[in-house]
C-alpha positions as CSV (number, residue, x, y, z in Angstrom):
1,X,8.9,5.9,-37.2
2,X,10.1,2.8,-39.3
3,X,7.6,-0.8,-38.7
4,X,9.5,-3.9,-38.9
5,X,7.4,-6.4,-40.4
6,X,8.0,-9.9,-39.3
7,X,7.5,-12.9,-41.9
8,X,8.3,-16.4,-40.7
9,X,8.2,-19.5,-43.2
10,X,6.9,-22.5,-41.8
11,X,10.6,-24.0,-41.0
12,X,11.2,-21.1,-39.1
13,X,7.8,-21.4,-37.2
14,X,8.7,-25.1,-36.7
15,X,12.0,-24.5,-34.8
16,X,10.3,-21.4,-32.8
17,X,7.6,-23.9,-31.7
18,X,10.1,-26.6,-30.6
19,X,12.3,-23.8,-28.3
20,X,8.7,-23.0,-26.6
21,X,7.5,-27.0,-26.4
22,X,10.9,-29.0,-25.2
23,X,14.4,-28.8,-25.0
24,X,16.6,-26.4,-22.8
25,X,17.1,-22.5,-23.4
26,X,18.2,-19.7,-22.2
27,X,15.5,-17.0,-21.1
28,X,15.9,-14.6,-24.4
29,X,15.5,-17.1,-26.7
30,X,12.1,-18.6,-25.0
31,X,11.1,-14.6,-24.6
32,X,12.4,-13.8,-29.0
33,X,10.7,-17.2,-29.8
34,X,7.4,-15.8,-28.4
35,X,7.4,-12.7,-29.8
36,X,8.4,-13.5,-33.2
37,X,5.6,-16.1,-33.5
38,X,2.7,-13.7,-32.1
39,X,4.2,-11.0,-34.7
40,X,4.4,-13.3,-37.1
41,X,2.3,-11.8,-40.3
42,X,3.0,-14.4,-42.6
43,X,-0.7,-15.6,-42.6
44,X,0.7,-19.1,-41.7
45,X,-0.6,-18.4,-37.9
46,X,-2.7,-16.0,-35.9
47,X,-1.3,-12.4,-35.5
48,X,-1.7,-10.8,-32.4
49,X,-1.5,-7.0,-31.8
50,X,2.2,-5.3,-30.2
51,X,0.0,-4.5,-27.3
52,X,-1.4,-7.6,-26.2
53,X,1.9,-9.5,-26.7
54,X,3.6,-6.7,-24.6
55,X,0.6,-7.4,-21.5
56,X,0.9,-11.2,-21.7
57,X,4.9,-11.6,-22.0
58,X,4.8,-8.8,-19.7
59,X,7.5,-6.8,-21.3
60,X,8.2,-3.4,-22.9
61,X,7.0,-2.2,-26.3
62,X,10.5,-1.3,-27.2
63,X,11.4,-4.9,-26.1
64,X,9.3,-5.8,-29.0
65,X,10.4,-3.3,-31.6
66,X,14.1,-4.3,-31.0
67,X,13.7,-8.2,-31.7
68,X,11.3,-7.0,-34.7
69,X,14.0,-4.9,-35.9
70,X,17.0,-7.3,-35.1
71,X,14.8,-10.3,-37.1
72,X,14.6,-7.8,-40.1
73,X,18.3,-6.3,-39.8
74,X,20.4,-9.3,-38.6
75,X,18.2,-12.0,-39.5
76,X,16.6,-14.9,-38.1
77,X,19.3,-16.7,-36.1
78,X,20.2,-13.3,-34.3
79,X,17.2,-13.1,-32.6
80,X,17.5,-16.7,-31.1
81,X,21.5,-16.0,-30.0
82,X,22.6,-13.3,-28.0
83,X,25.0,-11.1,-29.9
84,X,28.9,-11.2,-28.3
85,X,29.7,-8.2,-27.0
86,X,32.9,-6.9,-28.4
87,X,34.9,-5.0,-25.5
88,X,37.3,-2.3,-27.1
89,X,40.1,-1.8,-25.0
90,X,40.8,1.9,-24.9
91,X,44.2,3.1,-26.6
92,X,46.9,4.2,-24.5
93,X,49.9,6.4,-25.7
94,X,53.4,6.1,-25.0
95,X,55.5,8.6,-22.9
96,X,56.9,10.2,-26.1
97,X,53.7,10.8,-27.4
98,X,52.1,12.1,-24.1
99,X,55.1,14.6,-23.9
100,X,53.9,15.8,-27.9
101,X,50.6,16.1,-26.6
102,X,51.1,17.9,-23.8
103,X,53.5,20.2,-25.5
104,X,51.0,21.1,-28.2
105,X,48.5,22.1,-25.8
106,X,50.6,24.7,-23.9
107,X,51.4,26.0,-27.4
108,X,48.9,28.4,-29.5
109,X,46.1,27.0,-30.9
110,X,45.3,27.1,-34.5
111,X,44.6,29.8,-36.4
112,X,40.7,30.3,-36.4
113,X,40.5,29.1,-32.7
114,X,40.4,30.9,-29.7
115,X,41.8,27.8,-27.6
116,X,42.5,24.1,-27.9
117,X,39.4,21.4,-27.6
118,X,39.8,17.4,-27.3
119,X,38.9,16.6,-31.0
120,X,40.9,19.8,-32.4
121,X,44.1,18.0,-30.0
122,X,43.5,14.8,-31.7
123,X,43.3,15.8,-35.6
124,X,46.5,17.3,-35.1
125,X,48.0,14.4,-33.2
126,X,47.4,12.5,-36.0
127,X,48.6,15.5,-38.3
128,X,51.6,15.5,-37.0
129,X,52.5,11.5,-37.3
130,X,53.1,11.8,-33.6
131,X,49.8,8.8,-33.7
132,X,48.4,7.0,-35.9
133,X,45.4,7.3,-34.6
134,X,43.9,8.6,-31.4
135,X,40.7,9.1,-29.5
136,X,39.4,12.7,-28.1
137,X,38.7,10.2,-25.0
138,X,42.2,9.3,-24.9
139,X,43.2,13.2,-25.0
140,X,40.8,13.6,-21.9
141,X,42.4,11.2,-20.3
142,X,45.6,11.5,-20.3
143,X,44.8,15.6,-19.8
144,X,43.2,14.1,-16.6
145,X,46.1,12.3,-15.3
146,X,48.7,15.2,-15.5
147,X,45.6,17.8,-14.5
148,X,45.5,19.8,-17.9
149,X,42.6,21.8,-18.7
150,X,44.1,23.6,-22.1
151,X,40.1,24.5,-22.9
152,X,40.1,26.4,-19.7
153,X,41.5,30.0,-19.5
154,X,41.5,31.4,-15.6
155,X,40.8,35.6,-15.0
156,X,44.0,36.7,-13.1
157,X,45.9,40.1,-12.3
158,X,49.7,38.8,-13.1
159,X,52.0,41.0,-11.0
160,X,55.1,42.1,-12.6
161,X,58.3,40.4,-12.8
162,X,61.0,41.1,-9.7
163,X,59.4,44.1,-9.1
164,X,61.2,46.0,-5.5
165,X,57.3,48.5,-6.0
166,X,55.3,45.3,-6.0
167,X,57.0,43.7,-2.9
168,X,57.7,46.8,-1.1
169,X,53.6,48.0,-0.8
170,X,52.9,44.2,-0.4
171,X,55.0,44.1,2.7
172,X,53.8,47.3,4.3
173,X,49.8,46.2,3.4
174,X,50.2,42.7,5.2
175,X,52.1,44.7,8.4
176,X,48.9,46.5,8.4
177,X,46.4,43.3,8.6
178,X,48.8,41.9,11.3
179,X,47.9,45.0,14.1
180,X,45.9,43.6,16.3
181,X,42.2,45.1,17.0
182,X,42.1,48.5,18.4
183,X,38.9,50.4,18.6
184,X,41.1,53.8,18.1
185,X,42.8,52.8,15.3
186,X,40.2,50.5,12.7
187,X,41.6,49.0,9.8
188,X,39.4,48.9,7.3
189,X,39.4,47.6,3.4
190,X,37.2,49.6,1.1
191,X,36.7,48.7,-2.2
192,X,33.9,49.1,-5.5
193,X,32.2,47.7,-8.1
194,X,29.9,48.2,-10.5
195,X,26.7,46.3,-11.3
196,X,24.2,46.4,-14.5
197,X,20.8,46.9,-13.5
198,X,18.4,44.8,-15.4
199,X,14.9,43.7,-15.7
200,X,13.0,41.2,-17.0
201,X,11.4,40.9,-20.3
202,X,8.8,38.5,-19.4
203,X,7.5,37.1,-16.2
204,X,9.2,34.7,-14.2
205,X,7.5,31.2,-13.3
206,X,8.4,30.3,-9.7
207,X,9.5,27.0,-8.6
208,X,7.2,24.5,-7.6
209,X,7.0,21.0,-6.7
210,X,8.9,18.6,-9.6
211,X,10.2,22.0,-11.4
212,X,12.8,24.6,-10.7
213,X,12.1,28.2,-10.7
214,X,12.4,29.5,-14.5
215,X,13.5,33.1,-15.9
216,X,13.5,34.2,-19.9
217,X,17.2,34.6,-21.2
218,X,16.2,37.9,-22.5
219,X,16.1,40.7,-20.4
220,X,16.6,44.5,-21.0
221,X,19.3,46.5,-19.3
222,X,18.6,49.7,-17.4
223,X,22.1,51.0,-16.3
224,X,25.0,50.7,-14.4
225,X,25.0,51.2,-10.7
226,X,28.5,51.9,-8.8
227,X,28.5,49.7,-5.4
228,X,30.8,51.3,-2.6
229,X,31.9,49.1,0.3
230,X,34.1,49.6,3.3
231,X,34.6,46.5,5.5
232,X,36.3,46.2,9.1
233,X,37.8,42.4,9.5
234,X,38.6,42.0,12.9
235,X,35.4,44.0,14.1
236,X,32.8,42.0,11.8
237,X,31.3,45.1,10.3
238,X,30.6,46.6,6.9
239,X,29.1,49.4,5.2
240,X,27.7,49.6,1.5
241,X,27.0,52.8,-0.5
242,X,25.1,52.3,-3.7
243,X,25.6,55.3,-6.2
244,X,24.7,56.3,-10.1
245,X,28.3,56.9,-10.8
246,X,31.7,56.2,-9.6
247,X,33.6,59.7,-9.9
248,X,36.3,61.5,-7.7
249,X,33.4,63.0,-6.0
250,X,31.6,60.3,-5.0
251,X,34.8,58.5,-3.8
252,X,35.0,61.4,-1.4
253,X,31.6,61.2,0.1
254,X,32.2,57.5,0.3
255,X,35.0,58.6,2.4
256,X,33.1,61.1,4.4
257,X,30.6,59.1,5.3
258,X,32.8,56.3,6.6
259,X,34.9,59.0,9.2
260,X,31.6,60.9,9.9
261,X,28.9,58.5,9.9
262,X,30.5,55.0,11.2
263,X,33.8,55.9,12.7
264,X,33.1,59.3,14.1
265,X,34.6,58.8,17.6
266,X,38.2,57.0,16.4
267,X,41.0,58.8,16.3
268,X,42.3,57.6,13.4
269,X,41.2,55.5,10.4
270,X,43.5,52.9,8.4
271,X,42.1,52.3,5.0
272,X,42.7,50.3,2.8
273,X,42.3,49.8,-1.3
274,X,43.3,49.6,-4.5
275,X,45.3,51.7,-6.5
276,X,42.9,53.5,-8.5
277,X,42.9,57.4,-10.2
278,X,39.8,58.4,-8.3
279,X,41.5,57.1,-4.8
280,X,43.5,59.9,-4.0
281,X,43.3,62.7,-1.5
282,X,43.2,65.8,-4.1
283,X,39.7,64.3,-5.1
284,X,38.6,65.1,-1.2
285,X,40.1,68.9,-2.2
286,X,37.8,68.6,-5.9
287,X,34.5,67.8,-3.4
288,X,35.0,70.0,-0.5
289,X,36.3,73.4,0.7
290,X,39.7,72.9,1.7
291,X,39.0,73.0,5.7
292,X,36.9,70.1,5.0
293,X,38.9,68.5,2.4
294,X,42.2,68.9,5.5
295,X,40.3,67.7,8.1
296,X,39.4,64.8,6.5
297,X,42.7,64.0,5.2
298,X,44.1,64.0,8.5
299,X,41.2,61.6,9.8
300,X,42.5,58.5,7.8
301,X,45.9,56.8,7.0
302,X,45.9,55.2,3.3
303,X,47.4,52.2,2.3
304,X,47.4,51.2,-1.1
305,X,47.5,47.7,-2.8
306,X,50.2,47.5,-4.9
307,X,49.6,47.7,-8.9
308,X,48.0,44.6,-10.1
309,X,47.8,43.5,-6.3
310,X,43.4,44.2,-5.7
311,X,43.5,40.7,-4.3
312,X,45.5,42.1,-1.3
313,X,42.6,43.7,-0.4
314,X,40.4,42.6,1.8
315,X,37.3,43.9,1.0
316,X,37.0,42.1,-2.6
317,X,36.3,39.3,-0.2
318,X,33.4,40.8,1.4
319,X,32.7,42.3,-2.2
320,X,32.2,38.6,-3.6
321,X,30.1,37.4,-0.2
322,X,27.5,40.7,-1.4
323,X,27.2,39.6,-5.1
324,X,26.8,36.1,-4.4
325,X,24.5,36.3,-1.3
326,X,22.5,39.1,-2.9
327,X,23.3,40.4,-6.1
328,X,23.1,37.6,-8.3
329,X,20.0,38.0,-9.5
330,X,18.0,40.8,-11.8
331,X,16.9,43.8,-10.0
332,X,16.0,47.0,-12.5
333,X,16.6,50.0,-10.0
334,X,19.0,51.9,-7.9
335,X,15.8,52.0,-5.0
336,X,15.3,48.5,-5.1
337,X,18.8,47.5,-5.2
338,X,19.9,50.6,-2.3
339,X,17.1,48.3,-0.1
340,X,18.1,44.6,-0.9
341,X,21.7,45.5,-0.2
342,X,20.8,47.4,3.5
343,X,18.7,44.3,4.3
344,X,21.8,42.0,3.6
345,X,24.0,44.7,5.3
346,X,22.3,44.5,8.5
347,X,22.1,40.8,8.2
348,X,25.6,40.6,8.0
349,X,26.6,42.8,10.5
350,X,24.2,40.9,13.4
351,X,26.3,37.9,12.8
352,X,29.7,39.9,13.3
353,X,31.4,37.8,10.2
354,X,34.9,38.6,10.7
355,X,37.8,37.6,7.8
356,X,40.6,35.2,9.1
357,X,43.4,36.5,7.0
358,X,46.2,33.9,6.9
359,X,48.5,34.9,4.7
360,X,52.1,36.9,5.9
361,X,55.4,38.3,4.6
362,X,57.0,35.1,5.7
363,X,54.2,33.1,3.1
364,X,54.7,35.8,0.2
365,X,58.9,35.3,1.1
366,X,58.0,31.4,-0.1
367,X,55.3,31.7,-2.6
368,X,55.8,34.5,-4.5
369,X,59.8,34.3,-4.3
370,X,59.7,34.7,-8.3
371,X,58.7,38.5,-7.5
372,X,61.4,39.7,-5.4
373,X,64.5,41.5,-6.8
374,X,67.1,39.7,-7.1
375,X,70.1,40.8,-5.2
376,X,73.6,40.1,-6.8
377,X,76.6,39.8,-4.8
């Protein structure tokens, strides 16, 4: 840490002396006069210790350390006048420039780079001669006023073009969630997902008063779970199956257990999900005799999302709820995690937490107009 050593001559102990005796000044000065004349190690006066100067002028050490340093950077007069302080005004760009800007960071970044950044933006701003010059501030900024986010890249499943497939299984799939409740005929959403299992490498310290709870970064994976869930909307209920794998097979237990074991008295089933390989009657014909396999089959009514459509399906919303409420956190085994997830399950299901779906053909007609054929007359 760097000492400032303060050395006054005796004119400059002479004009200290007079701001402390007489005259009018402003607070700092009186405060700067006083600790430059206790600092003072000149020999010409009595030197008194940081700490006792900081207990009688009853301010900080830093306080003390900054006019030391200010006396030895800036000189003597700056520490009896307050320094101006110079507002910057922040620079603004024109329209043509904003429109370059905003431009460039729709386009592809350079090479080397995965995506734009503020001070990559304005390097090549000034590249370009569209600016002179130009802060990464002013790039936030004006990214702020017309709600860019060019650093930002969202996770989405982008449907296909005017595609009659899409919109057709769309269509049908919101008809379905528009039936009102009828014990006979459920509708349920099923969908999966898998999760690592992990544990921890080193003990976790628990939160306490004044500190969060604290886990390692490191931790060691053990596996890959498959989680199964099936979700009624308009009745409140769900069911999760947690399995090693996520095969044909175990699709069609899945499925067994959802007409034998929680809608064995219905007459028929209406479910729901994505358009997956392993989510398709001959699987039920792979896993079972084909008695079984037939009687099954005729227990349920499938409806398929359309390609690149999952977040038609109902169930990815009561998917997320599970990982958030329980999953999100680092359990090492198929046991433990089979438990956490019944617990939550059961929870759940007590409160009857039914889905409010809102959206219709009439919305997708609007919204997603971009993927309907066009019809030419």
């Amino acid at each position: 840490m760097i000492k400032y050593r303060v050395t006054l001559t005796e004119e400059e102990r002479g004009r200290l002396s007079a701001i402390i005796s007489k005259g009018s000044h402003s607070a700092q000065q009186y405060r700067n006069a006083y600790i430059l004349l206790n600092c003072d190690e000149s020999g010409l006066g009595e030197k008194i210790i940081n700490e006792e100067v900081s207990r009688v002028l009853k301010v900080s050490m830093r306080m003390i350390d900054r006019v030391k340093q200010r006396f030895v950077e800036d000189g003597f007069e700056a520490c009896l006048d307050r320094k101006p302080i110079i507002k910057t005004k922040a620079k603004k760009i024109d329209g043509e420039a904003e429109a370059h800007l905003i431009a460039l960071s729709c386009g592809k970044a350079p090479e080397g780079f995965s995506k734009w950044s503020l001070r990559l933006l304005a390097d090549k701003m000034v590249e370009l001669k569209y600016v002179e010059d130009i802060s990464y501030e002013t790039i936030r900024k004006t990214f702020k006023k017309n709600e860019l986010k060019p650093w930002k890249v969202k996770g989405w499943v982008i449907p296909p073009h005017q595609s009659s497939d899409f919109v057709a299984n769309m269509e049908h799939l919101l008809d379905v969630y528009k039936r009102p409740y009828s014990q006979e005929f459920p509708v349920v959403c099923m969908d999966e997902s898998p999760k690592q299992l992990i544990t921890e490498t080193r003990l976790p310290i628990p939160m306490k008063p004044g500190q969060d709870a604290r886990e390692d970064f490191e931790y060691a994976r053990c596996g890959v779970a498959n989680i199964f869930l099936a979700s009624e909307p308009l009745n409140g209920k769900r069911y999760v199956e947690v399995t090693e794998r996520k095969t044909k097979t175990d699709w069609a237990k899945f499925i067994k257990q959802i007409a034998d074991d929680w809608y064995p008295k219905v007459t028929k089933i209406t479910l729901v999900m994505d358009n997956l390989g392993t989510h398709k009657p001959a699987a039920l014909y792979e896993a079972f005799e084909p008695k079984e396999a037939k009687r099954l089959r005729d227990r349920f009514e499938f409806v398929y999302t359309p390609k690149h459509g999952s977040w038609l399906n109902m169930a990815e919303i009561e998917l997320n709820v599970l990982m958030g409420q329980c999953l999100n956190r680092r359990i090492d085994n198929i046991k433990k995690m089979q438990k956490e997830v019944l617990a939550w399950q059961t929870h759940r299901n007590n409160k009857e937490a039914t889905i409010n779906w809102q959206f219709t053909n009439d919305d997708a007609r609007i919204k997603l107009k971009r993927l309907y054929p066009t019809i030419l007359t």
